[in-house]
Structure formats: C-alpha cells, structure tokens
C-alpha positions, 0 to 999 in steps of 0.5 A: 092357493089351491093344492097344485096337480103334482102335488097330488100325484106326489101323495097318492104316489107317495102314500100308495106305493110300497116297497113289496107291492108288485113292481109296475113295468114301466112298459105296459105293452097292454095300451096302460101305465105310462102311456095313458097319463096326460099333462093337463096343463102347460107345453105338453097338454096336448100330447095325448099321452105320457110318452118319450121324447126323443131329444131335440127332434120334437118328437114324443114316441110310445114302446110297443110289442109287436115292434120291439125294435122300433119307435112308434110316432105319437106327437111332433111338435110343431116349429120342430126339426121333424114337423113336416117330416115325421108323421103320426104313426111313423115307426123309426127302426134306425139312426144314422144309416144302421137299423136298430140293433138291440129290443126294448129292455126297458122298465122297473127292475134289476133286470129290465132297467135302462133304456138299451135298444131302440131309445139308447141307440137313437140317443147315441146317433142323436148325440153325435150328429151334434158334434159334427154336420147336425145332420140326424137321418132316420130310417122310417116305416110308412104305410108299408115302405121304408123311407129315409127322413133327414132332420136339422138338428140344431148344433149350438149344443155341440156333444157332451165332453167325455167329463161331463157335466164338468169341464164340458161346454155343451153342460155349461150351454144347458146350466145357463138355460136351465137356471134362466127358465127355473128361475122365471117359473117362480111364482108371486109367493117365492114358491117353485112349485112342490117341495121336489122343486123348491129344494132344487130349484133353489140349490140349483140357483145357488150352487150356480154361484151366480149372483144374479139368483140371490133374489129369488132365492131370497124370494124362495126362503121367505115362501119356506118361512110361510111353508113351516108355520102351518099344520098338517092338515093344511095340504097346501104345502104337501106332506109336512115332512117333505116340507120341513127337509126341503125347507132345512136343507135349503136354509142351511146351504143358503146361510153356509153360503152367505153367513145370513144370521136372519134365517137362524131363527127359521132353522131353528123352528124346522130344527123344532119341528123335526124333532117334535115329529121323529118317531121315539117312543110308541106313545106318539102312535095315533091308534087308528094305525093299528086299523088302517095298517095293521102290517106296519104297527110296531112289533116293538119300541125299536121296530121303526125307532128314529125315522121320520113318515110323510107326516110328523109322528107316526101315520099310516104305514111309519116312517121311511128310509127316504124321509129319515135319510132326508131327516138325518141329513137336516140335522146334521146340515143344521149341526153345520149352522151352528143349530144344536142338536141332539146326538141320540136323536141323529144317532137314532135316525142313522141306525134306522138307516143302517137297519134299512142297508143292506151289505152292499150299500143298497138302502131299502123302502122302510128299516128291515131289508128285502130280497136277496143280500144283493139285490137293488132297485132304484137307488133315490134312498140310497142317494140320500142315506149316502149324503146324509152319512157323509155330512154327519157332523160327528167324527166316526169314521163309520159315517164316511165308510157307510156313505163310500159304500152307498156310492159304490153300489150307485156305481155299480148299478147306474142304470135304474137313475131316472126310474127311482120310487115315489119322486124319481126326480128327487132320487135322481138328485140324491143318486147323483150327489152321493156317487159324487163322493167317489168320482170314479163312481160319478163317471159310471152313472153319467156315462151310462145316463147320457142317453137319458140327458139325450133324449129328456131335452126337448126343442126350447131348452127345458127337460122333459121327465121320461115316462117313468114307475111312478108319476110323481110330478108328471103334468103342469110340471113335467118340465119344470120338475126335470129341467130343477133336477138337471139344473141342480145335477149340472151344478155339482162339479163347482162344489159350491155347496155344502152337499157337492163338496165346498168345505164346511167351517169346524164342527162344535 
C-alpha cells in the first residue's frame, strides 16, 4: 500500500514546523496559505481551494481584506440548500436580518485565535434558525446591490442543548452518523486511514459502546499488530512513534474494555518498542544530528532526558512534548493492563513534561519553555500532557494537580481549539479530554467552540476540517480526519473509556 497524501503532509508538517519558527497567519489576505491548499481526492476535489465551509448551506467561503466584514463565495456544492441561489463571488454581510457586526479576527496567535466576526456570527444565525422555522435568510452583495437569499435548512439536527455534547439530542443525531460513516471508511487491511485516524476512529467506535463496532474494531487491531512489526525506514505506517502510541493507546482501551488477553502480547512488544526508542542517554544520538541540526544537539545528558522524537531514538531536531506526552500516557495506559513498567523510564518522561510546562499549565513545543510566563498558543500538547498525567498509574498527588493545571489553562484560553500545531485534529481530541477532567473547564471550550462544530458540518453529515496553521491531514481525507475527531469528542460524556473517565481496576 503506498504511502497515503495525508500522511505525507502529516511529515512535512511534522518535521518542518518548529515552535520558534515565524508563526503562519491562518488568513493569508495575500491570495496564499490556506486558500491555495487542494484535496486531491474525495468529495471536496473539486473546491479550487481550502476554504471555510459555512455549516449545512453547501457553501465553502475564503477571508479577504478588502471586506473584513464579509464572506467571499468560492464553491456551492450542488443538491445544497444554497445551490441556485448563492453565486460564486457572492459576498454575504449578514444573517438573520442584521449585517455583520464584528471584523475577521481569525488566525494563529494569542491575539488573532477564534473565529469572531463574520464566520461566528454567521454560526450563531445558522444554529439558531435549526431550532426553530429552518428558515436562514442572508444578506448578499451582487454585482453591486444587496439582495436578500433565504435557504432551507434542514432542521432534523435541531440546536444543540446548552450541555452539549451531553444530554444533547442534536450531538446524539451526529455521533450515530459520524460512527456509521467512520466506520465504512475502513479499509480491507483493518486501517482508517493515518495514525491520527486509527487512534480515534477506533476510540470513537469504542467509546460508543455500542457492539455493532466490535468488528472493525477488531479489524483495526489486527492492522496495528501489522503496523508495529515494521522498521522505521518502511514509511508506509507514518512516522514510528506516532505509530506506536496510537497503537498502545488504542490496544490498552480496548483490553480494559474487553478483558481480551489476546492483544497482551502485542502490547507488550509496543511496551518493548517504546522503551527501545526513549531517549536515555547520548549514545543513542545518530551523529549526523549534530550536522543537520546543530541548534537541537544535546548540550548535555539531561537536556531532552526521557522524551520520545518522531522516530525511536534521537533523530533530526530530538524529542518533543506531544509525542513523550503521548509516550507517558502509553505507559502509564499499559501499566493499567497489567504491562510492567519501568518507573525511571515514566518518571523521566513526566520530568520532560515538566520541564516543558510553563506556571500556568501551558506545555511548550520541546523541554525548555518559550515566551512570557503566561503566554500560550495551541493547547493539542497541553491536552496530552494533561491526560497522561491524570492517568499516571503512581499515587503522587503531583500527577493529578499537574493534570488540573493543565485543564485550567485549556479553559481559560479555549479559543485556539481547532487551530493546534503539526495535526490539530489530534490536538483537539487531547484539548477536549484533558478539560474534561474539570467539567467547569470542558463547558468553556465547547461554548466557545460551538461555532466551530457549527460551521465544520457539511450538507451529508461529515465534517469538515477548517482551514487551519498547519495542513496535516487536508486532502482525500478532509473529512474522515474531522468527522474521527468529532466522533471521538461526542463520546466523551459516556466515560467509557479509560481516557473519558470509566474507573480502572487497581494498580499493582
């Protein structure tokens, strides 16, 4: 099987974006980043760029400068509520009977995260007119004039209830879609696609609890059991240790779910794997490090002690806080299973953790903090520093005030969600499970997300992944990639996993 597209952009992203590197505005007004990207493949080929879609209209709209209150018209997708309506070109200034209030403020950074202006407030008319007549009316620019469009919108979503996605019929309506058409995107192998979509397309299907997914769950860990028997140089799986993480959280959730002493042995040899590849001691440092990037060599044996790179070992620019994040929260998963595990091993990885958080929670890119001491920016490492501390099998109560403090700082800066570095789909998923641990902090970021959901739904149920930092994952799989993530976050509330809350058996 060849190497997939979005895996690819997962790499390049991956191994080219850096924490210090100039931060890529989201907008690019210049005619750029995102509007440029393409989906070569699947339902949105033939949108000529990477634009936002605007909820269930069927319509895909691009941010420009010279109309900062505005929604350029770049795509209508045919059989939509606004095909034969809305033109290309169309400007919409307003929802609802009201213009537009508020400039685009949308893009990478503390003070540019969100969607307010034009793409929220559309959101906001959008979600309400579901409740009620499914009537949205728009207020249009056309060749000069102003014109009012009223679309159809379908109302069998309803509005989402102010505890959503729990007790919430409208999140209910979307998890049963969402899990029907993730599970259908399996391939012959047992695979989702990349490692972003076998490890929550599976927790998705299993934190359902729903039966009818055992089988391609099952299908999915005899895929993984393939996936962690290759070496490194064979691509075909992505990078290793995404691979391995994905594959231990995932086996581990799925044998604290069923008991199955089948995928022991498979848990082990991750177990083995990860091991092998934590970075301990400098002697496992390939020397063409120190050529290629000079910057991230090792000033010393502790500088980057316990964490886990791309890849087993020490390559390229070292080990990171979102792959140790994911390397401690493996072990400490598996410790659950009854996998033994090294305590100095795990104890290293949470120190690198800590070295990498910052005094108010926030978890930086590598192990030595950046910027001011209360700055933050996306929160996908913070998410899974947060979980993987919470789920430390030890009984140090540092581990639980450490995963609260990480939940706070979510809560407090909710708006930078679904625009996380390398994959923000994954960092969503983590995002959302650690403010889970505090529910005052998980009602933050889903109120001030809800546009986000709003508008990422597309015509035939799926989701749609926003335009975003970085494309990891924008293309065949646009879809899949966020319709897995929504699947998995609309699950949390059952706490049927391990990860959202269902009480684990007595550690050892």
């Amino acid at each position: 099987m060849p190497l997939p597209s979005p895996i690819a952009h997962l790499v390049c992203a991956l191994l080219l974006a850096v924490s210090t590197a100039p931060l890529t505005a989201q907008v690019d007004y210049s005619g750029g980043q995102p509007w440029s990207e393409r989906a070569d493949s699947g339902p949105d080929a033939e949108v000529p760029g990477w634009f936002y879609n605007l909820g269930l209209t069927g319509l895909r709209a691009e941010l420009v400068a010279d109309a900062p209150k505005a929604l350029l018209v770049r795509y209508v997708f045919p059989k939509s509520p606004a095909s034969g309506l809305i033109n290309v070109s169309d400007k919409i200034i307003g929802a609802a009977g009201k213009l537009f209030q508020h400039e685009h403020r949308n893009g990478y950074g503390m003070e540019i995260f969100g969607g307010d202006g034009p793409i929220s407030e559309l959101a906001n008319a959008l979600e309400a007119c579901q409740g009620t007549s499914g009537r949205l009316t728009l207020m249009v620019q056309r060749e000069g004039k102003t014109i009012s469009v009223e679309l159809n919108i379908d109302r069998k979503y309803g509005s989402y209830a102010p505890t959503f996605p729990s007790q919430c019929p409208k999140s209910e309506t979307i998890l049963k879609e969402l899990l029907d058409y993730v599970s259908k995107q399996q391939d012959d192998e047992g695979s989702f696609g990349d490692p972003v979509h076998n490890t929550f397309s599976a927790l998705a299907l299993l934190g359902s609890g729903d039966k009818q997914y055992l089988p391609a769950i099952e299908r999915n860990l005899r895929y993984l059991r393939k996936a962690i028997q290759v070496s490194k140089e064979d691509r075909k799986y992505g990078l290793m240790n995404w691979t391995y993480t994905g594959a231990a959280i995932v086996l581990s959730e799925y044998y604290l779910a069923t008991n199955d002493a089948k995928v022991l042995p498979e848990l082990q040899k991750i177990h083995d794997l990860l091991s092998a590849g934590q970075y301990m001691k400098m002697s496992q440092i390939n020397p063409k490090s120190k050529l290629s990037h000079p910057d991230d060599y090792p000033k010393g044996p502790r500088d980057a002690h316990g964490g886990w790179g791309h890849n087993p070992g020490f390559e390229g620019y070292g080990p990171i806080a979102m792959i140790t994040a994911q390397g401690a929260l493996s072990y400490s998963l598996m410790h659950h299973c009854g996998i033994k595990i090294d305590r100095a091993r795990l104890d290293a990885a949470f120190k690198f953790l800590d070295r990498a958080t910052a005094a108010n929670g926030y978890v930086w890119y590598g192990d030595k903090l950046g910027g001011e001491p209360d700055d933050w920016a996306d929160m996908g490492r913070t998410g899974a520093a947060g979980i993987a501390n919470f789920l430390c099998p030890y009984p140090d109560a540092e581990h639980r005030q450490r995963a609260l403090l990480h939940s706070k700082v979510i809560g407090q800066h909710p708006q930078s969600f679904p625009d996380t570095h390398g994959s923000p789909p994954m960092g969503m998923a983590y995002a959302a499970l650690t403010a889970h641990l505090d529910p005052a902090n998980f009602r933050k970021l889903m109120d001030a997300n809800c546009w986000w959901f709003t508008m990422a739904q597309c015509t035939d149920g799926t989701f749609y992944y926003q335009p975003n930092r970085d494309n990891a994952g924008y293309g065949a799989d646009a879809r899949m990639t966020a319709s897995s993530i929504v699947a998995f976050i609309y699950t949390i509330p059952r706490k049927s996993l391990a990860l959202t809350g269902k009480p684990l058996p007595p550690t050892k």
